[in-house]
C-alpha positions, -999 to 999 in steps of 0.1 A, spaced: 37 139 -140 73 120 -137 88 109 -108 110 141 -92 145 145 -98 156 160 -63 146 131 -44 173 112 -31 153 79 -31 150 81 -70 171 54 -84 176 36 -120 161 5 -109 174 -6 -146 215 -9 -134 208 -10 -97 222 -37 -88 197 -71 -80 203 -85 -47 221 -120 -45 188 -139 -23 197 -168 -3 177 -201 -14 164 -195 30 155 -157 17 138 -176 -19 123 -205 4 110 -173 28 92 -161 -2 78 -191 -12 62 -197 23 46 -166 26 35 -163 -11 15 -196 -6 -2 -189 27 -15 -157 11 -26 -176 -19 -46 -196 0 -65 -167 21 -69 -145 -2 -96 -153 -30 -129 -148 -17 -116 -123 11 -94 -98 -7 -109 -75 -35 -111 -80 -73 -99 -54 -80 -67 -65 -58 -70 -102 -75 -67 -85 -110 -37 -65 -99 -18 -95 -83 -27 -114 -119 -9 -87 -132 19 -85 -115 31 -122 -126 49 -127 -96 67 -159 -93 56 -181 -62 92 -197 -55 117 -166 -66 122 -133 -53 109 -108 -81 133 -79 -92 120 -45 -83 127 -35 -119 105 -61 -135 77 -54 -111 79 -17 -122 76 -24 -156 42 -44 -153 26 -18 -134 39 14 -157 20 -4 -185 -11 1 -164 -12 37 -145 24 51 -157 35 43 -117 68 31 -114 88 13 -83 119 27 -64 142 13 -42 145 22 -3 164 9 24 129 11 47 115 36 61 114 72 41 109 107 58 73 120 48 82 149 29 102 126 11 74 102 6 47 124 -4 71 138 -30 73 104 -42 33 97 -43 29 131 -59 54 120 -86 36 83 -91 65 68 -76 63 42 -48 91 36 -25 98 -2 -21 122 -23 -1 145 -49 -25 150 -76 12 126 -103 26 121 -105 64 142 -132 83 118 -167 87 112 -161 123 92 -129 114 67 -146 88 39 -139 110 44 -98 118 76 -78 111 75 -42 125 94 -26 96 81 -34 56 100 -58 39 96 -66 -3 67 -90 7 45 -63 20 53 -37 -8 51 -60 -35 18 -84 -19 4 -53 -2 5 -22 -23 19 -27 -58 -13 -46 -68 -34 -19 -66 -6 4 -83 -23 -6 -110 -60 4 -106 -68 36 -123 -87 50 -100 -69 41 -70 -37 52 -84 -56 87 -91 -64 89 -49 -27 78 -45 -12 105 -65 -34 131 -49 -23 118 -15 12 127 -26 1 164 -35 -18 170 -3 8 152 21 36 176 -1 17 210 2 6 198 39 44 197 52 55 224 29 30 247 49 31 235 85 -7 224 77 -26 203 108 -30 181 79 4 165 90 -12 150 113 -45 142 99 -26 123 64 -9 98 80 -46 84 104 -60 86 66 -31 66 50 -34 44 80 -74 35 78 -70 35 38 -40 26 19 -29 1 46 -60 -14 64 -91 -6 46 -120 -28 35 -144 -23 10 -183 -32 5 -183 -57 -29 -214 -73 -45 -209 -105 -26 -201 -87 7 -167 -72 25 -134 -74 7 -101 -62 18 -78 -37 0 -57 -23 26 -17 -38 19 -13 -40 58 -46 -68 57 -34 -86 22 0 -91 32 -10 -103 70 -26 -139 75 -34 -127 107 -50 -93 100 -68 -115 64 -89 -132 89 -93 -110 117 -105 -78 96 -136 -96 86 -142 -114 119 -169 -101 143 -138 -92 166 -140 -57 146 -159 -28 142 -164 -15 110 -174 22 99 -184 35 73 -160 55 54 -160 91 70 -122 114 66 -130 138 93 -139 110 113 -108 89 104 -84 126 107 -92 124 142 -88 88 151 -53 77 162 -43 36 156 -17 14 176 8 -5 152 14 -29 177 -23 -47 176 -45 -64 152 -67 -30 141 -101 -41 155 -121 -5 138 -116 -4 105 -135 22 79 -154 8 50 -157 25 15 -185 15 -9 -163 16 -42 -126 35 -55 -144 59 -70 -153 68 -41 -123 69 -23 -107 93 -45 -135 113 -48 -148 119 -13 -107 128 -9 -107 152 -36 -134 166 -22 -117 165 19 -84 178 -3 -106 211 -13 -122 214 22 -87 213 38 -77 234 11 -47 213 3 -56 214 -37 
């Protein structure tokens, strides 16, 4: 499916017009690039690791959205658009549905490296566009889309069940790997904080239940100390397929 055309977030990332960085916005980069470098391997999934590789992000320059769109529409046909932060759900499940992910093009100011409350191009690049280029992942993504779109659309409780789901998957879940827990979720792989504190013994981890995570609220203002684990990303997109056809949202 292409990206919509009645969105008013779809732009030509091709002639928008690249940002003039600072070398303190470049040198902002570089600083948080490195720490995660450093934390990740061994704590973040392969399946994230082989995304980042193929991403081929520089570690001292702030990437152009356009490039970084390119790499990953070779992969799953996704593609990258630019935002100014945050988007209006029906407007971002639209873009989902569409295989389009909404990113910022600025970097947080340096005395926010450890936690900035709105996303910046650090956590949509480091966080999600990695695993924009799983298969099976970008499958669950794109059906996210549809069910947040036909959700809204229909006034369905769903609206508030999606984002609790988005929440305990797409931004802070963890996964069981052959050598033990791994991280996935962009709001963990773009934190150092959040890195070592999801696999500490400060949390609580549960096994990967959607009716169980509908009906669990989260606070954006703490380190998440319950997080849901899934067993692989097949099934993640299957067991939300199947929640999708419960719900019946598709």
């Amino acid at each position: 499916m292409s990206a919509p055309s009645d969105t008013a977030y779809m732009v030509d990332l091709a002639t928008f017009p690249v940002p003039d960085y600072s070398d303190t916005e470049h040198e902002t980069w570089t600083r948080l690039y490195a720490r995660q470098r450093e934390l990740l391997p061994g704590r973040a999934c392969d399946e994230y690791l082989a995304g980042l590789a193929r991403l081929e992000l520089s570690e001292t320059r702030l990437p152009r959205l356009v490039d970084i769109s390119r790499r990953i529409e070779q992969y799953t046909g996704w593609r990258l658009t630019r935002v100014a932060g945050l988007v209006e759900n029906d407007d971002f499940f639209t873009l989902l549905a569409g295989r389009c992910f909404p990113s910022t093009d600025f970097i947080r100011k340096p005395d926010e490296l450890d936690y900035t409350p709105a996303p910046d191009m650090f956590h949509d690049l480091i966080g999600h566009a990695p695993l924009l280029t799983h298969s099976r992942f970008a499958a669950f993504f794109e059906r996210f889309g549809h069910a947040g779109k036909a959700a809204f659309a229909s006034g369905h409780p769903a609206t508030e069940w999606l984002p609790r789901i988005y929440w305990y998957t797409v931004e802070f879940g963890l996964i069981r790997a052959a050598e033990g827990l791994r991280i996935y979720g962009s709001g963990i792989v773009s934190s150092p904080g959040e890195v070592l504190h999801s696999l500490s013994d400060a949390v609580t981890r549960h096994d990967f239940d959607l009716d169980a995570i509908a009906a669990r609220d989260y606070d954006i203002w703490h380190m998440q100390n319950d997080l849901f684990v899934i067993d692989s990303f097949d099934q993640l997109e299957d067991d939300f397929a199947a929640w999708c056809r419960e719900a019946r949202l598709g």
